[in-house]
C-alpha positions in Angstrom: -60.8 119.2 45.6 -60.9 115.6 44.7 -58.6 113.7 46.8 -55.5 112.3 44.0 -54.9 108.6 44.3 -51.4 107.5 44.0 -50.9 104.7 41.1 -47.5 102.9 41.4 -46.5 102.2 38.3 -43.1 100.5 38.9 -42.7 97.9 36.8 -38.8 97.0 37.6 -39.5 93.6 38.7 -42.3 92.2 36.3 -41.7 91.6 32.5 -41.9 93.4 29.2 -44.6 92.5 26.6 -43.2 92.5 23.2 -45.4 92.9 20.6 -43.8 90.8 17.7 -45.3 91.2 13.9 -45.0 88.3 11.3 -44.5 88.4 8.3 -47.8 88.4 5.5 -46.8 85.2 4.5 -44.6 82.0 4.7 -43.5 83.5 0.8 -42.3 86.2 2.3 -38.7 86.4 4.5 -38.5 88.1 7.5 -35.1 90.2 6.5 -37.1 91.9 4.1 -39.7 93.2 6.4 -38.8 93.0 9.7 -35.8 95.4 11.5 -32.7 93.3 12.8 -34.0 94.5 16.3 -36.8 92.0 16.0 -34.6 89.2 15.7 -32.7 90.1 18.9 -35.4 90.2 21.0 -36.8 86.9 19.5 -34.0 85.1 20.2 -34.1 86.3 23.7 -37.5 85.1 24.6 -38.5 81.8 25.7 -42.2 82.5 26.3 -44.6 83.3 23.7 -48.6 83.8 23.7 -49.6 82.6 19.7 -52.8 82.2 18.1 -51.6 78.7 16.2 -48.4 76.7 17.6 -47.7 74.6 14.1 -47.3 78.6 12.3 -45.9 80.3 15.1 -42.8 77.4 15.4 -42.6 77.4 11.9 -42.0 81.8 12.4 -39.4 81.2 14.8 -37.3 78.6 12.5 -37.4 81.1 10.2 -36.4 83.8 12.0 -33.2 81.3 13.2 -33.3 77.5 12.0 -30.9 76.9 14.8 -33.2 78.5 17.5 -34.0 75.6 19.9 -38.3 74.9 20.0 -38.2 72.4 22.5 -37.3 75.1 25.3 -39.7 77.8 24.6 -42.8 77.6 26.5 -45.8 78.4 24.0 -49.5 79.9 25.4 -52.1 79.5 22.9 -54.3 82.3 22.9 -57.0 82.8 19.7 -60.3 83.0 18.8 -61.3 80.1 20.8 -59.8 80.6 24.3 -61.9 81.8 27.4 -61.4 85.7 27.7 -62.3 85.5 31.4 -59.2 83.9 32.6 -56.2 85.8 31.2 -53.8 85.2 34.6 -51.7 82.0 32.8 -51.0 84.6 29.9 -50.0 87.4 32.8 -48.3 85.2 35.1 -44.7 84.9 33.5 -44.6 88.6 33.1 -45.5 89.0 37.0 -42.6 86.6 37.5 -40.6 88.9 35.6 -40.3 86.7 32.5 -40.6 88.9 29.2 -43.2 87.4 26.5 -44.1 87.7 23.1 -47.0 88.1 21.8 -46.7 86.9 18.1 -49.6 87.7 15.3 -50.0 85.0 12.8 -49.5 87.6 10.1 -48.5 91.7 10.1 -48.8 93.7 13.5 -50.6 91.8 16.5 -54.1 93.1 17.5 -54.8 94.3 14.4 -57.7 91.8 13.2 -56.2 89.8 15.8 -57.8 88.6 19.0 -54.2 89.7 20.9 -55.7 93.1 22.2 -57.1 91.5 24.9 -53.8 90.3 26.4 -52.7 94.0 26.1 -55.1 95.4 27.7 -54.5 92.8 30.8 -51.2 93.7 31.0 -51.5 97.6 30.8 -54.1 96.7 34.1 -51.1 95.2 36.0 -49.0 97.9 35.1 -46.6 95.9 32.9 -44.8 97.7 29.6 -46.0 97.0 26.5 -43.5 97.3 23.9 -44.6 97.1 20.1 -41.9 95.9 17.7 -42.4 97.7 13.9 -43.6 95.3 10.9 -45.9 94.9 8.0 -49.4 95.8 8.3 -51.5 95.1 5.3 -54.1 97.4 6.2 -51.4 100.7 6.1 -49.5 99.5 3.1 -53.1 98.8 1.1 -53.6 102.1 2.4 -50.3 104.3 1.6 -50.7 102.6 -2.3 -54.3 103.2 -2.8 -54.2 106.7 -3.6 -56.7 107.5 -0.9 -57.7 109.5 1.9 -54.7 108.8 4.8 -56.1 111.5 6.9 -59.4 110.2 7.6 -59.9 106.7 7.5 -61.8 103.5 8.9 -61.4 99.9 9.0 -63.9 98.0 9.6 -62.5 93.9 9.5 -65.0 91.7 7.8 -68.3 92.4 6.4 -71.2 90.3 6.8 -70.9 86.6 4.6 -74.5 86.4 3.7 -75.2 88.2 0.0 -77.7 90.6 1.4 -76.6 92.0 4.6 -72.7 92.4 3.0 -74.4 94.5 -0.1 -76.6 97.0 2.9 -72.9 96.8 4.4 -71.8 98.5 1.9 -74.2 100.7 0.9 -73.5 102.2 4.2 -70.2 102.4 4.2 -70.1 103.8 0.4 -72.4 106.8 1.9 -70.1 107.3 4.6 -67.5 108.3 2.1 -68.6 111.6 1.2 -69.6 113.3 4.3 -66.0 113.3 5.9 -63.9 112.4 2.8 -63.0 109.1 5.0 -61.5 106.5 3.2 -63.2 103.0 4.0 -61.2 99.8 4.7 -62.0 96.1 5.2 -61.2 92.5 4.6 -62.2 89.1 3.5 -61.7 85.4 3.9 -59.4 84.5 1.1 -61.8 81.8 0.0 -64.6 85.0 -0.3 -63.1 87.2 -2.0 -64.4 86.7 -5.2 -67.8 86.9 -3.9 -67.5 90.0 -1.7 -66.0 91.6 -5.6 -69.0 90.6 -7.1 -71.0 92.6 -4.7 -68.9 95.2 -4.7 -69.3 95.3 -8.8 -73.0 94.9 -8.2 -74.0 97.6 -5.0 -71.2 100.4 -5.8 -72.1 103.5 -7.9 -69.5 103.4 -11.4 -67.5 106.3 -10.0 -66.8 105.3 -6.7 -62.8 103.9 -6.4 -62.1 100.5 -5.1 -58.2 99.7 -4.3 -57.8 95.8 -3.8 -54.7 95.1 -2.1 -53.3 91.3 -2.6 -50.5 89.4 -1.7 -48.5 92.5 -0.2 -45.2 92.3 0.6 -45.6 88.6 -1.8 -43.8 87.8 -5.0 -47.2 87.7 -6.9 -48.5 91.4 -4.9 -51.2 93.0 -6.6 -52.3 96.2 -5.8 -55.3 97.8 -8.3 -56.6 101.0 -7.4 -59.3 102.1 -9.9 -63.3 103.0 -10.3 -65.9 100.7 -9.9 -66.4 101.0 -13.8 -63.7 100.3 -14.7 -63.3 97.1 -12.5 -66.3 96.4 -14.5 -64.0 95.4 -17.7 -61.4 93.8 -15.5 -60.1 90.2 -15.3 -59.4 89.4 -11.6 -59.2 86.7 -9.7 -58.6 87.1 -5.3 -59.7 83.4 -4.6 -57.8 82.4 -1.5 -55.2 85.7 -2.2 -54.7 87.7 1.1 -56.5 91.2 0.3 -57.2 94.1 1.6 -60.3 96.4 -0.1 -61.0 100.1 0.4 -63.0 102.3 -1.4 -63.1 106.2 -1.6 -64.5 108.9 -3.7 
């Protein structure tokens, strides 16, 4: 038999990494979507990992106008930061300081370069605690009227015209076989466009749900077929959206 190798995973003296959702917009106000437990914790950290100071201060005021900026250490961590050194994001938890990890909107590392600090911490044996909050993916999904069983996301689709419409010719055949519902996003600025390919490449009977603006004053959430978006007004410019489509 394999000799067993014994993993201590006593994390007593090192941090907790709290997961902390946003909300899906500055419209939006965090009582209404996010449990009083957030707010707790929130107010008991004083180091955070954050993808864009100016939003992520602007968060915390909201969360408590009278919470005090100037003493909470921020670690900028986004699209742009080296992967390859991840010890400044680790070292306050080693120290036994807990962090935050806060998403710019809905659940961290969900379309959201954050997994990677997760995944660092889970290799020194730190917990990882995930705090509840809007996702716009789920929500899209849950009001769609679609598959919730079987489904995939798939982020962004390619920007050029051609290689977005193959996209989704592929991911419109992938429907069928395992009745999986298929989900994916936009730049708000492209949404438009993507419809317009959507319109153009999808058969008339395949469904298309286009989520905007959840959990927003103006939310918009249409979940019909492909010919009938045909006759449809819209208008997603620069709208937060989620789109699936199904058969």
């Amino acid at each position: 038999m394999p000799k067993t190798q014994n993993i201590d995973l006593s994390n007593k003296s090192k941090g907790i990494l709290y997961l902390i959702p946003s909300t899906l917009g500055s419209e939006s106000q965090p009582n209404d979507v996010l449990p009083e437990l957030n707010r707790h914790i929130i107010e008991s950290l004083t180091v955070f990992i954050v993808e864009e100071l100016k939003t992520a201060r602007r968060f915390l005021k909201r969360i408590n106008k009278d919470i005090n900026i100037d003493a909470i250490e921020f670690l900028i961590f986004n699209e742009h930061t080296v992967k390859t050194d991840l010890a400044q994001y680790i070292a306050p938890l080693l120290n036994g300081r807990n962090v935050g990890l806060l998403s710019e909107a809905g659940l961290p590392c969900i379309a959201d370069p954050g997994k990677e600090i997760v995944s660092e911490a889970h290799e020194h044996r730190i917990t990882v605690k995930p705090l509840t909050g809007p996702s716009s993916i789920l929500l899209a999904l849950i009001a769609s009227g679609f598959n919730g069983q079987n489904f995939a996301f798939h982020g962004y689709l390619p920007v050029e015209k051609m290689p977005r419409q193959k996209k989704i010719k592929q991911l419109e055949a992938s429907i069928l076989p395992n009745f999986q519902t298929q989900i994916f996003i936009e730049t708000p600025y492209r949404n438009n466009q993507l419809m317009t390919s959507l319109l153009e490449t999808c058969h008339s009977e395949t469904l298309l749900c286009v989520a905007a603006d959840i959990s927003l004053p103006t939310e918009q959430i249409i979940s019909t077929s492909i010919s009938r978006w045909r006759k449809i007004k819209y208008d997603f410019n620069k709208r937060p959206a989620v789109f699936l489509v199904y058969q």
